[in-house]
N, C-alpha and C positions, 0 to 999 in steps of 0.2 A: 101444364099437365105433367104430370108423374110419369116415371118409366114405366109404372106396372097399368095406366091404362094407355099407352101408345097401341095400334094396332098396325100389323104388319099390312102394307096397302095390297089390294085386291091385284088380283094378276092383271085382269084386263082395265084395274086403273091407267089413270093419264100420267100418273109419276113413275109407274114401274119401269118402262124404259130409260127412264134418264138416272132410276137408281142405280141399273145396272151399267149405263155409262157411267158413271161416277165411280162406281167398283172398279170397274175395267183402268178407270183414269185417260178415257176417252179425251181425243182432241177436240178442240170449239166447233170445229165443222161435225163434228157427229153428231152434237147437237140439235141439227137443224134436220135430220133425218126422219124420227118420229112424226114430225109435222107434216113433212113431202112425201110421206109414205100416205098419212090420213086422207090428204087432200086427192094423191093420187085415188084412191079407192073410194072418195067420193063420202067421206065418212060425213056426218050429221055435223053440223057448224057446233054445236055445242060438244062436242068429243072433240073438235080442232084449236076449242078457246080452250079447252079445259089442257090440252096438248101444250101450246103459249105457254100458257100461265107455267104448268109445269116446268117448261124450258128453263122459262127464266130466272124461279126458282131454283133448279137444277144448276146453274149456270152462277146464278150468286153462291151457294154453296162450295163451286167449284174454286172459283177466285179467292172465298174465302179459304180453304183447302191452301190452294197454290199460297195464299201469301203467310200461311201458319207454315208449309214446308220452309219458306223463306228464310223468314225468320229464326224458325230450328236449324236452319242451316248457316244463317248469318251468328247466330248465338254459338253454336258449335263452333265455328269459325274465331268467333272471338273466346270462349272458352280457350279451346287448344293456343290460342295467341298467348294468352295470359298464362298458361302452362309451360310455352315454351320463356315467357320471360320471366313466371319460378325460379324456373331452373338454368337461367339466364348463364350460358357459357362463350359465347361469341354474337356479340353486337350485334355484328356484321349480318350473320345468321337471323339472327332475328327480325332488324328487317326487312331482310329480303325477303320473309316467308310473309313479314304484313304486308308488304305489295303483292306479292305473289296475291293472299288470299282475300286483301280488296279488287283487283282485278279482275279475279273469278268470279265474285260474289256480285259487283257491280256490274260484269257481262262488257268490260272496255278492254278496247284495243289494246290502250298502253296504261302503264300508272306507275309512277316512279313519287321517290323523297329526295327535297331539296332540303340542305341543311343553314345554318349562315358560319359563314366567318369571319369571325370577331376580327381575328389578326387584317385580311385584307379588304376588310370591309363590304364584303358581298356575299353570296349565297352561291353554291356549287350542287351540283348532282352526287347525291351518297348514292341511292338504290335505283335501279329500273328494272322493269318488267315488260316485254312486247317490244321495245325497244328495237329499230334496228340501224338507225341513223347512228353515226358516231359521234357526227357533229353536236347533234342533239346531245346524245350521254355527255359529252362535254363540255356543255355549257354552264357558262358563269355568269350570272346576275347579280348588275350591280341591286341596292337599296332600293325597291320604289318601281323597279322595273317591270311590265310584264306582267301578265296576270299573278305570280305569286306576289311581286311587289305590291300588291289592292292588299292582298288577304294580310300578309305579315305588317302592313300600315296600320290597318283597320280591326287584325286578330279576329276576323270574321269570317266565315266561307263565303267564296265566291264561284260562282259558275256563268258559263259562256255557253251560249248553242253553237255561233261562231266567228271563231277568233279574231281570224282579220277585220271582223263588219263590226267587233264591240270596239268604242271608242271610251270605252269608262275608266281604262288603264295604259298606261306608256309603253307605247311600242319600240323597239330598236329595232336596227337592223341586224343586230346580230339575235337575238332573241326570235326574229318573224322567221331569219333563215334558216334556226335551227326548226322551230316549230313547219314550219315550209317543207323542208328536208325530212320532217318525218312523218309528214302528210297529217299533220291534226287540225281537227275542226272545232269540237266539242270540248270542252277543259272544264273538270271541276276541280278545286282548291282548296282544301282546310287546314288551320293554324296548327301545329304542335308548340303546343303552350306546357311553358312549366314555371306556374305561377302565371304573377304579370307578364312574362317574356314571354314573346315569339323567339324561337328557337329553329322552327323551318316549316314548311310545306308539305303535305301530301296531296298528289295529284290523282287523279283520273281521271282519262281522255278517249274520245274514238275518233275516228278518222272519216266518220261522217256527220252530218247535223243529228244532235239526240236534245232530247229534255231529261235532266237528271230531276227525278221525284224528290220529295223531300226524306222517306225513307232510307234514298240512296246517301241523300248529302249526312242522314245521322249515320247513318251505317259507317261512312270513312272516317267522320270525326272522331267516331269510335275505333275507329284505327286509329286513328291519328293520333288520340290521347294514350292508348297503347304503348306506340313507336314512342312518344315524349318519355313514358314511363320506362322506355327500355334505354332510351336513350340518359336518361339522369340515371338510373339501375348501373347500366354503365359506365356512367361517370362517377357514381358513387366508388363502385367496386374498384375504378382505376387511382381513385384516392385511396381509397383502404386502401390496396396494396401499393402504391406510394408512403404511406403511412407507414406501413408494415416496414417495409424493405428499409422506410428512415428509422426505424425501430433496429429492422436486425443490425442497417449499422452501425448507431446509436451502442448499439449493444455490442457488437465488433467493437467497437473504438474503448468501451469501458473495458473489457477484457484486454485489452491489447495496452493499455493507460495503467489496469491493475496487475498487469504481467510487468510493463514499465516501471510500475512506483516498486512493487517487489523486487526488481532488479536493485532499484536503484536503492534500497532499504541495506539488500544485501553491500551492495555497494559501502555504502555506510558503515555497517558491522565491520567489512573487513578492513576496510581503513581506520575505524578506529581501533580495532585487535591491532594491526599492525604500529599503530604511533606507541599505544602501550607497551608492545614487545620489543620494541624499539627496532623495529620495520627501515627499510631505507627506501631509495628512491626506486630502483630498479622493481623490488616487492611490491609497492604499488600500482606503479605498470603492468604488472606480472596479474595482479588480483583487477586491475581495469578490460585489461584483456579478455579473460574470463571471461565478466559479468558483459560486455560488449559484444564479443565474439569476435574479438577483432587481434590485430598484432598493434600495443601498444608500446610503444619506445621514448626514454627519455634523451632530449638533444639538448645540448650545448646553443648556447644562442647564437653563439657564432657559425654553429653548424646546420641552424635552421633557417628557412624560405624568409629571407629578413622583410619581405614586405604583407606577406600573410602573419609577422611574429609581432612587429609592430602594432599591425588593425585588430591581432587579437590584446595586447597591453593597453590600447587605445578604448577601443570598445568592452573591453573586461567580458567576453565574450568569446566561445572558441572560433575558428574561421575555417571555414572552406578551403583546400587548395589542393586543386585536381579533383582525385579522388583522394584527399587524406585531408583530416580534421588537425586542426594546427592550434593548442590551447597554450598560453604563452604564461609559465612560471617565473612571476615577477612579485617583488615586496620592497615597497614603497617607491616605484617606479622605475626602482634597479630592474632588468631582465637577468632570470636566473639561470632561463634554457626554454626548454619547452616539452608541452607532450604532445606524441605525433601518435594518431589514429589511421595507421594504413590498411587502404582499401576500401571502404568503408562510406564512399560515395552518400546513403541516402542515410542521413541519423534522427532518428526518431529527437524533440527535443527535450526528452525526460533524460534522454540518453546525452544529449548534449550538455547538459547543466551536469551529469555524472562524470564527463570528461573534465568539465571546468569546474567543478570541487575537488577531482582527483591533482588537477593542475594546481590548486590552492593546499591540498594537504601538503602538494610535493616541495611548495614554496616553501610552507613551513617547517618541515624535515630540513630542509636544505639552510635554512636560517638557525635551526639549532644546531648542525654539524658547524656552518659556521659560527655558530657562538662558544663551542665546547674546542674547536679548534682553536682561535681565536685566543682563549681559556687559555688552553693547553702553549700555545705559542708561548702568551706572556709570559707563563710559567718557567718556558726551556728557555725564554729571552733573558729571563733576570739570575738562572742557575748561571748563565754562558758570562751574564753582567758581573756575577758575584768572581768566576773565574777570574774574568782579567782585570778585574776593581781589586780586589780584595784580597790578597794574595795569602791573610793569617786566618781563610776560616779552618774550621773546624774538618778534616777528612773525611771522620766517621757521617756525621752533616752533608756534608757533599756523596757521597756515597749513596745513602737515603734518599737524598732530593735526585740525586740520577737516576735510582733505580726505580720510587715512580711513574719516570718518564721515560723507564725501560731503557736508561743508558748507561755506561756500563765505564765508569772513569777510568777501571785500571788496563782498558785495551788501548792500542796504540789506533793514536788518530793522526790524524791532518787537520790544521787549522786553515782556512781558506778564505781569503779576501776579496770580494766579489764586488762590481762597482760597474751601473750602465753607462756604456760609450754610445749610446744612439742622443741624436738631437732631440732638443725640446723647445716648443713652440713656445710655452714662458714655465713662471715659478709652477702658476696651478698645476700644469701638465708632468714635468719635473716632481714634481711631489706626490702625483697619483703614479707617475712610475717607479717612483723610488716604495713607495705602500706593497705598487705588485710586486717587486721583487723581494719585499719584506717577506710577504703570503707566500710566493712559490719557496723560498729558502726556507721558510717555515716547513710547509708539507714534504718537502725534499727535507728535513734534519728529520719530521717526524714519520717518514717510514722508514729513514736509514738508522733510527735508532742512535739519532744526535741532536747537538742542538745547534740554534741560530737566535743573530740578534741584532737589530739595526745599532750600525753605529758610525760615525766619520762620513755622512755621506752616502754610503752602501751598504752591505753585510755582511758580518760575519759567520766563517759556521763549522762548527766542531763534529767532523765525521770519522768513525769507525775505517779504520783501512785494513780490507777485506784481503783475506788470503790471495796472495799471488798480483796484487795491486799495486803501484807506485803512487807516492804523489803526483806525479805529471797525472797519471791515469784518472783519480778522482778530482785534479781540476779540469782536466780538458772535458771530462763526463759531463763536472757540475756546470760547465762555463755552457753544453750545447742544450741541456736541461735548462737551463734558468732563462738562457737567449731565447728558446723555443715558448716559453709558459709566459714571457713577457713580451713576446713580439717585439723585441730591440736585441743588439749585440750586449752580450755580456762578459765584461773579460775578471777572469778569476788566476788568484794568486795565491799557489800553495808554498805553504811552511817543508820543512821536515817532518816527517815521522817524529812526534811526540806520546809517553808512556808516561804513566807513573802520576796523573792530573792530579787525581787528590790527595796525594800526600805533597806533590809540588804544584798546585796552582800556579805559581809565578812563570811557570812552562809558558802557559798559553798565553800571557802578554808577550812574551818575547817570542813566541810564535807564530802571534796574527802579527806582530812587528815587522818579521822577516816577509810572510807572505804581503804585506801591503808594498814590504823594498819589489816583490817581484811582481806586483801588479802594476807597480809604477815603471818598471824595465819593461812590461809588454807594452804599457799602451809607449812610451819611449820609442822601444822598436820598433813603432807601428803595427802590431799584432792585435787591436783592439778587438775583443769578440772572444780571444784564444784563451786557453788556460797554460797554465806554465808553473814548477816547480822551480827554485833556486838552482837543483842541480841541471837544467835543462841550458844555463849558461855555461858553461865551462867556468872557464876563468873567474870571468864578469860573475859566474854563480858564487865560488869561492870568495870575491869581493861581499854578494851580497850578505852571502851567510854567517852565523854565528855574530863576532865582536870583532871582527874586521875593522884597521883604523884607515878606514874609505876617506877620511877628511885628511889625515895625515899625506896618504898615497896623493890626493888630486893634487894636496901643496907642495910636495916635494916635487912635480910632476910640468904641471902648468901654475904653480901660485906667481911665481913672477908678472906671468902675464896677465892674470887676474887685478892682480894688486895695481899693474899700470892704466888699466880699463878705469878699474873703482878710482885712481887717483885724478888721472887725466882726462876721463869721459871719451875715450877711445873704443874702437869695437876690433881690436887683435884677436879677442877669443872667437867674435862672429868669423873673423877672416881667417883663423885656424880653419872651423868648422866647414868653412864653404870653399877652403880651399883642399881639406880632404874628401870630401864629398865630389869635388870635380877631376878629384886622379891626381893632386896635384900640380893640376893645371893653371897657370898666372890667367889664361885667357878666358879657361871656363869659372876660374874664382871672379874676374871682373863682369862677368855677365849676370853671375849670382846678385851678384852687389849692386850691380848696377854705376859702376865705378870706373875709371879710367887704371888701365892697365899699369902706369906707371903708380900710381897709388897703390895697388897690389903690392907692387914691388917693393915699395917704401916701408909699408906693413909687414912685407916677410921678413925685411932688413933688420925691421926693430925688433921683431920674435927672435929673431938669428940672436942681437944682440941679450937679449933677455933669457933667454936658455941655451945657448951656448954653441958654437959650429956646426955640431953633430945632432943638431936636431931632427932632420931630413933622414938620420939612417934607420933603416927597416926597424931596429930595437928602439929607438927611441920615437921614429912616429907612430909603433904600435902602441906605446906606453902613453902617449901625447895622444891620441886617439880614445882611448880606453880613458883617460885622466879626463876629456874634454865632454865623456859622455856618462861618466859619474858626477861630473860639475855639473849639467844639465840634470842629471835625474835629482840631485841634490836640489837645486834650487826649485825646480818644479813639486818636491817633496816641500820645501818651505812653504811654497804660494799657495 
C-alpha cells in the first residue's frame, strides 16, 4: 500500500500506545504495560488480543529499529576507521583506535591485536584495549598456540564461550596464566590476512560466558581487514620512505662523486698546464693541496715512513699512515721520494687516485730533470774531458762551450780531485758509489757554475774560486758536500789557483796532477774524508807542487837503502819506517816487527853503514823521514 493511503491509527486503537512507545524509544518492559493496564480494567478479551498482537508487532519493529541503529553505528565506526587510515600518519595510532572502536561496538571487556614475528618466530601483543593484567599485555605466542594459534592455522574466525572447557586448541601454561590473570572467559578471534598470509590476530573477549552472534564475528573481521590494510599502508609507506631516503642518498653520493670527478678534472688541467709551463715538483704539491684541501709535500725517500713507501711502490696505490696518505714516486721500480698528504685521515677514493696521479706526474717531472741533468752533465763531462785531453783546442771554442754551461774559463778556479775512501762490499756496490758520486759532483759543478767529470777512479772538478776563498776552503767545502750526498767519506784534493783555462788548457792537466799528488798525501796521512790544498803541507806542500824533482830528493836521500831492499830482498825501508814511528825506539821497532831485538840492531847497523854515521841527527832523520814518506806516496801513486 502507498503512502498516500496509509492512515493515521485511531486514538483509542490497539497500536497507539506502542507507537508512542517507539517514539519515546521506550524500554522492553514498557512494553508490556498496555496489556496490564487492559486486563487490569477488565477490558473485553478482544481489545487484549488486539493489545498482543500489537506488542509484538511494536516489539519487532523495535529490534528492528535497534539493529538498523547498530549498524549505522557499526558502519560509522568503520567509515571514520578507513578515514583515519586515508590519512594514515602513525600506525600505532591507528590501531589502537580499531580496538578501541571493536570494543565498543562489540560491548567486550577487553580486545587487543596480536601480530607475528617473522624474526623469532612467534606472535607478540602490538595493541590492547581494557586490558589490565601486565602479564597478559606481555605475552608471547609461540605458532599454533592458544586460541589465536586455531585462527592464524586455519585463517578462519574462531570463538570460544569458554576458555578453559574448549579443548579444540593448545593450551600452555604460560598462555592459560596470562589469560587467568586477566580474568577472561569468552574469546573471539579473526585473521588479518594480507593476501594468503596471516599476519596476526584480533581479538575480543569478556570476562564472563557470552555467545558472539554472527553479526558480531563480521563486524571485527571487518576490523580486522581494516587493521591488515593499515598495517601493509604502513609497511608500504616505511618502504617508500626507505626508498626515498635510498634515493636522497643515492643522490648525495652522485653530487658528492660529481663534486669529486670536478675536483679531480680540475686536478688534471692543472697538472697538465704545469708539465707544459714547465711546472716542477713542489708546483704540483702546491696545485694537489688546493684541489684536496690539504698540506701536500714532496719527501725524499729516504726521508719518508719506509714501510708505508714500500706498500705504496708495492701495491701501486697510495697508503694510509696515521693520519697522512703516503703515495710513493717511483719509475721503473727506482723510488723517487714521495707525496705525503698531511692530515687528511678520511680520503674520498676519487681523491685517492688524485693523489696517486699527482705522485705519477711528479715521477715523471723528476725523470726529465734527471734526464736534462744527465744531458747537461755529459755535456760539462766531455768540455772538462776536452780540458785536460786536448790541450791545442780552439780558446774561442772553449769559451762558447763554457758559456752555455754558464761557465766562465777566464776566472780563477781550483781543480779538485775527489776519490771515496768508505768500504765496498764488491765491484757492483763500488760502481753504484763511484755513479753517486759522479751525480753529486755533477750537481755541485752545475750550481757552482763549473764542471765535472769521472775519471781515474773518482772525480774530477773544475770550480770557480769565490771572493775571499782558498783552495783549502773549496776542498774541505767539496770533500763535507759530496761525503754528505753520498753517504761515505770523501777525501778531495786541491790544485792551486788556476786562470787563464782557455788560452792555456794544458793548466788543468797539470793541475788535476798536483791535486791527485795531494789527495794521495791525505789518505797517506790518514786524513781519509778530509780536503786539503798542496799549500796545507808546508814543506811536504812545496815537494808536492809545481815540477819538484821528488824522485831526485828520495834518491839522494834514502836510495841506497832502497837499492839494497830491491837487490837483496831485505825490509831496511820497513825498519826505517817502524823504527821512526816507535820514537826511535830498538824495543818498540822490534814489537812492530814482530822480530828479535838484536835483528833490529843488525838492521840499524847496515842503514848506519848505507847512509852514513850521521843519520840519526835531527837534519838528517827529518830529511830520512820526509824521503821515506815520499817513497811511500810514490809507490802507492804507481800501484
Amino acid at each position: 500500500m502507498s503512502r498516500d493511503h496509509l492512515q493515521p491509527a485511531p486514538t483509542g486503537s490497539a497500536e497507539a500506545p506502542y507507537l508512542d512507545l517507539l517514539a519515546r524509544d521506550a524500554s522492553v518492559e514498557a512494553f508490556e504495560q498496555p496489556v496490564l493496564r487492559a486486563r487490569a480494567a477488565a477490558e473485553p478479551a478482544c481489545r487484549i488480543a488486539a493489545l498482543e498482537e500489537a506488542r509484538l508487532l511494536a516489539l519487532r519493529v523495535r529490534a528492528e529499529l535497534e539493529g538498523r541503529r547498530r549498524r549505522e553505528a557499526e558502519l560509522s565506526a568503520l567509515f571514520e576507521t578507513a578515514h583515519d587510515l586515508a590519512g594514515l600518519r602513525d600506525v600505532d595510532a591507528v590501531l589502537q583506535a580499531i580496538v578501541q572502536r571493536a570494543r565498543s561496538l562489540l560491548g567486550t571487556d577487553v580486545a587487543y591485536l596480536s601480530l607475528n614475528d617473522p624474526a623469532r618466530g612467534d606472535t607478540y601483543m602490538r595493541v590492547t584495549e581494557g586490558s589490565v593484567s601486565a602479564r597478559f599485555q606481555q605475552l608471547r605466542l609461540g605458532m599454533g598456540e592458544g586460541l589465536g594459534g586455531l585462527v592464524a592455522q586455519t585463517a578462519r574466525p574462531y570463538v570460544t564461550d569458554d576458555y578453559f572447557e574448549d579443548g579444540r586448541f593448545q593450551h600452555t601454561h604460560a598462555i592459560d596464566a596470562g589469560v587467568r590473570d586477566e580474568g577472561l572467559v569468552a574469546i573471539l578471534g579473526v585473521p588479518l590476512m594480507l593476501g594468503p598470509h596471516v599476519i596476526g590476530v584480533l581479538f575480543a573477549a569478556d570476562r564472563r560466558a557470552r555467545v558472539f552472534e554472527r553479526e558480531q564475528i563480521a563486524l571485527l573481521g571487518s576490523f580486522a581487514a581494516l587493521a591488515a590494510a593499515a598495517i601493509d599502508t604502513a609497511n608500504l609507506l616505511t618502504e617508500t620512505r626507505s626508498a626515498l631516503a635510498d634515493l636522497e642518498r643515492a643522490n648525495e653520493i652522485i653530487r658528492d662523486r660529481s663534486a669529486v670527478i670536478e675536483r679531480a678534472s680540475e686536478v688534471h688541467d692543472r697538472l697538465a698546464e704545469l708539465v707544459l709551463r714547465g711546472g716542477g715538483v713542489h708546483d704540483v704539491a702546491a696545485a694537489v693541496s688546493q684541489v684536496l684541501d690539504g698540506t701536500v709535500t714532496f719527501t725524499e725517500a729516504d726521508a719518508a715512513p719506509a714501510e708505508a713507501l714500500e706498500a705504496s711502490r708495492a701495491e701501486g696505490h697510495a697508503v694510509r699512515h696515521g693520519k697522512d696518505w703516503i703515495a710513493a714516486v717511483a719509475a721503473g721500480g727506482e723510488l723517487l721520494g714521495a707525496l705525503v698528504l698531511r692530515g687528511h685521515p678520511g680520503l674520498d677514493p676519487v681523491d685517492q687516485r688524485t693523489l696517486e696521479r699527482a705522485a705519477m706526474v711528479t715521477s715523471l717531472l723528476l725523470l726529465a730533470r734527471r734526464s736534462a741533468a744527465e744531458a747537461e752533465q755529459r755535456v760539462r763531462g766531455e768540455l772538462l774531458d776536452d780540458l785536460l785531453d786536448a790541450r791545442d783546442r780552439d780558446p774561442r771554442l772553449l769559451r762558447e762551450r763554457a758559456g752555455r754551461l754558464q761557465a766562465d774559463l777566464d776566472a780563477t778556479h781550483v781543480v779538485l780531485a775527489a776519490r771515496l775512501d768508505g768500504p765496498a762490499a764488491d765491484a757492483d756496490e763500488e760502481a753504484a758509489a763511484r755513479r753517486r758520486l759522479w751525480s753529486a759532483a755533477s750537481h755541485l759543478a752545475a750550481t757552482r757554475r763549473g764542471l765535472a767529470a769521472a775519471r781515474d777512479g773518482g772525480t774530477v772538478l773544475l770550480l770557480p774560486l769565490g771572493d775571499g776563498d782558498t783552495a783549502t776552503d773549496v776542498a774541505r767545502r767539496t770533500a763535507r758536500h759530496l761525503g754528505t750526498a753520498v753517504h761515505q767519506p770523501v777525501t778531495v784534493g786541491a790544485s792551486a789557483p788556476v786562470t787563464g783555462l782557455a788560452r792555456h788548457p794544458e793548466t788543468v792537466a797539470a793541475a788535476y796532477a798536483e791535486g791527485r799528488r795531494c789527495l794521495d798525501a791525505l789518505r797517506l796521512l790518514g786524513r781519509a774524508g778530509d780536503g786539503a790544498a798542496a799549500e796545507d803541507f808546508g814543506f811536504l806542500g812545496l815537494l808536492l807542487a809545481g815540477d819538484r824533482d821528488i824522485a831526485g830528493f828520495v834518491e839522494r836521500t834514502i836510495g841506497p837503502v832502497v837499492s839494497y831492499d830491491e837487490r837483496r830482498g831485505t825490509e831496511l825501508v820497513r825498519t826505517l819506517d817502524a823504527y821512526f814511528e816507535g820514537g826511535m825506539s830498538p824495543a818498540c821497532t822490534k814489537d812492530a816487527l814482530h822480530v828479535h831485538v838484536n835483528t833490529v840492531a843488525q838492521r840499524l847497523e847496515r842503514v848506519g853503514r848505507l847512509l852514513g854515521p850521521d843519520w840519526q841527527t835531527p837534519a838528517r832523520a827529518l830529511e830520512i823521514q820526509l824521503a821515506l814518506r815520499l817513497h811511500r806516496l810514490a809507490t802507492q801513486t804507481r800501484h
